[in-house]
Each structure stands twice: as structure tokens, then as C-alpha cells.
C-alpha positions in Angstrom: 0.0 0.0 0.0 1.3 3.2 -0.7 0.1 6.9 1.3 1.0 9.9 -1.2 -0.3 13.2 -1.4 -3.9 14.0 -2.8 -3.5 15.5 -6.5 -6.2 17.1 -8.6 -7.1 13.7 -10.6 -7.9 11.9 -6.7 -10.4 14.8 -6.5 -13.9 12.7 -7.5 -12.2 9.3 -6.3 -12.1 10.9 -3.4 -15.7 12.1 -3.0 -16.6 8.4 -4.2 -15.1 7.4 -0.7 -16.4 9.3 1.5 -19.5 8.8 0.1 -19.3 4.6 0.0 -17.6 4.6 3.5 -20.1 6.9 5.3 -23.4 5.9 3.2 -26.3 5.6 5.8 -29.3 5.2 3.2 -29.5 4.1 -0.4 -29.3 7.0 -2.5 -28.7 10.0 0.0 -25.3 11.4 0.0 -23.4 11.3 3.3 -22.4 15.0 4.6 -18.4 14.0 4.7 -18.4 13.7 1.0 -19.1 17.3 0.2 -17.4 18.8 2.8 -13.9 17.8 2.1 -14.7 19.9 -1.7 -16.2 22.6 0.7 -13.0 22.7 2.8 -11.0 22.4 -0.7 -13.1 25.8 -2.1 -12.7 27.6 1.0 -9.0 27.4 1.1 -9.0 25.7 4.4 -7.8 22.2 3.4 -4.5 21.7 4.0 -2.7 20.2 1.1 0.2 18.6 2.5 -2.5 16.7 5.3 -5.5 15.5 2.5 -3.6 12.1 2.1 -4.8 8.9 0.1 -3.9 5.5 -0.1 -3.5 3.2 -3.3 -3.1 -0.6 -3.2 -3.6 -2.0 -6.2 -3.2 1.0 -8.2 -6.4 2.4 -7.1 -6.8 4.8 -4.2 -9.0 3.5 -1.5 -8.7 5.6 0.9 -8.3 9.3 2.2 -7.9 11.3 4.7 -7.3 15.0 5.9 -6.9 17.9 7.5 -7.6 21.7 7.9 -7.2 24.8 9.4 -8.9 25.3 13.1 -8.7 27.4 15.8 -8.1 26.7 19.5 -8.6 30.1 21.9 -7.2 33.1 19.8 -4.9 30.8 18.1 -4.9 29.6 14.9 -2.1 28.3 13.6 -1.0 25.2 15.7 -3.6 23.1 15.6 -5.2 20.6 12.8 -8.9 19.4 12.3 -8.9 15.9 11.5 -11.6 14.5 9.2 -13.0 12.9 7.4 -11.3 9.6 7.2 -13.0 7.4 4.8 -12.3 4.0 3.3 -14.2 2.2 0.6 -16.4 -0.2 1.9 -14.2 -3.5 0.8 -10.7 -2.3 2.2 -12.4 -1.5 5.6 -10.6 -3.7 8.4 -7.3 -4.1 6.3 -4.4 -1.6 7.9 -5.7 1.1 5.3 -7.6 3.4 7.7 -4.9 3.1 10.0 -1.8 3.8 7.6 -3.7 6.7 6.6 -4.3 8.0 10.6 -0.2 7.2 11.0 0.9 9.1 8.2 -1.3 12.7 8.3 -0.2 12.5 12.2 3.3 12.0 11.3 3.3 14.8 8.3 1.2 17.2 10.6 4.1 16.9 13.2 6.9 17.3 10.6 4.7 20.5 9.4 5.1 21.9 13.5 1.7 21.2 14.5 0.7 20.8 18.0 -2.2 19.1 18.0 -5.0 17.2 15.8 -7.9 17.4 17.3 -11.3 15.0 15.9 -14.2 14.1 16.6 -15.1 10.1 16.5 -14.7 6.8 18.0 -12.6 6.6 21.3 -12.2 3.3 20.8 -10.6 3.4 17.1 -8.8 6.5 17.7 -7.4 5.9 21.1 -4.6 3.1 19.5 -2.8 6.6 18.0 -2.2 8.4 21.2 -6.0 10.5 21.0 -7.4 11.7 24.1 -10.4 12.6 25.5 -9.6 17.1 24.4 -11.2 18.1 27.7 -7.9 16.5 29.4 -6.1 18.6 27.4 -8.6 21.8 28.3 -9.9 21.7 24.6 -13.7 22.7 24.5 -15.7 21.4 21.9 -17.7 22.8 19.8 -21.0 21.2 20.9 -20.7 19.8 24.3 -23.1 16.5 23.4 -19.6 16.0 22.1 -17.6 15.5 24.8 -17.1 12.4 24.9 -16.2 11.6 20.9 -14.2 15.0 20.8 -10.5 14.0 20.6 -7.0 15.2 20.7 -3.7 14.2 20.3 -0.5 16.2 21.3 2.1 16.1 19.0 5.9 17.4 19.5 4.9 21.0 18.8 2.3 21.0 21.3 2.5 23.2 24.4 0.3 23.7 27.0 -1.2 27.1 26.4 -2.5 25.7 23.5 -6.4 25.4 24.9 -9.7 27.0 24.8 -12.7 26.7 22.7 -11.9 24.4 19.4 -13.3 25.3 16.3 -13.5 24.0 12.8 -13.2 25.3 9.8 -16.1 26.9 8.7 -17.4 24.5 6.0 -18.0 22.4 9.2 -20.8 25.0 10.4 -22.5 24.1 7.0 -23.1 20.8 7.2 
């Protein structure tokens, strides 16, 4: 399996996934698969953290990033999501190499934290937290539980307060 950067031509595979890997309901499109071309048009997806992963020679999986805001600051910290896989490569390693790499990249970029919101259980095995340990408000506090972070070397403590996505986030 390889992880590479998303280019231009991943653009509508990419959509594909998230809306295969998050599909509820026959025929209604899940929310993650527009937002990550919302995040795109507003110029808040990062483009060294929208990752995908090929086995095969066909990308099965992506993952990414963008900008957020923790407190008045808004530079050190990373929203992750959405992380989709299609439906058959679910329960392989490819969700998980895609979690490993944009942690690893956002690190190497200086970030101090990545902060989600999802499954304790899944997201716990890469060093995630419960965010109020780390005195990160969410958004929504019916969140509290599913609202993660994860410290990464440029992380220091000052860096807490209200968390907030991305505005495409609002929209959905």
C-alpha cells in the first residue's frame, strides 16, 4: 500500500469514498463527502494533510486535515476529518496507515495538535485523548465524549480554549 499526497485527478475518487464509506441510506449522499470539496473551495484544506492510499493501483482511501482554531490561536492546531475507506478495504491496515501518516506529516509541518471528533475506541490506539484532558472545549458539548486530541511534539500547553472547525464544518 502506498500513502502519497492527494493531487487534482484523486479529486472525485475521493468524493466516491467518503460517500461509499459513510453511506447511511441508499441513495442520500453522506455529509463527509461534500465537505472535504467545501473545505477544498474555501481554502482551508490543508494540502500537504488531504492524504490517500493506493493498493492496487487504485486509491481506497483518504484522509485529511484543515485549518482550526483553539482560543485566539490559529495556527498550531489541525482538524482531522474525514477519514473514509471504501467499503471492501475496511478492516485491512488502510484506515490506520492513513491515521499514521497525516499524524506523522502534521508533526513534521510543526503542528501541536490534531484534534477529531469520533470513536474513542478506534482513535485511542494513535495516542487520541479525550480534548477536555487537554482543556480543549468542543464545539458542541453533546460532544464531549467523541471529541478527541492528540499532542504532537509542537504541542504546548497554552494551546487550549474553545476548538473550532473550519467553517465548511458549520454548514453541514
Amino acid at each position: 500500500m502506498l500513502i502519497r499526497r492527494e493531487t487534482p485527478a484523486d479529486r472525485s475518487t475521493v468524493y466516491a469514498i467518503h460517500s461509499e464509506a459513510f453511506r447511511r441510506e441508499p441513495g442520500v449522499t453522506p455529509i463527509e463527502a461534500p465537505l472535504v470539496d467545501e473545505l477544498r473551495a474555501d481554502g482551508d484544506l490543508l494540502e500537504a494533510l488531504s492524504l490517500v492510499a493506493v493498493r492496487g493501483g487504485e486509491v481506497v482511501g483518504h484522509v485529511c486535515c484543515s485549518r482550526a482554531r483553539i482560543g485566539e490561536d490559529t495556527t498550531s492546531a489541525v482538524g482531522l476529518g474525514p477519514l473514509g475507506v471504501l467499503p471492501a478495504h475496511q478492516a485491512s491496515g488502510v484506515g490506520s496507515a492513513l491515521v499514521h501518516a497525516v499524524l506523522g506529516a502534521a508533526d513534521a509541518l510543526g503542528y501541536g495538535l490534531v484534534v477529531l471528533l469520533g470513536n474513542p475506541a478506534y482513535y485511542a490506539r494513535f495516542g487520541f485523548v479525550t480534548a477536555s484532558t487537554l482543556s480543549i472545549t468542543a464545539p458542541d458539548p453533546a460532544w464531549s465524549k467523541n471529541f478527541q486530541a492528540r499532542t504532537l511534539t509542537g504541542y504546548k500547553p497554552t494551546q487550549a480554549g474553545a476548538f473550532e472547525y473550519a467553517p465548511a464544518f458549520s454548514r453541514i
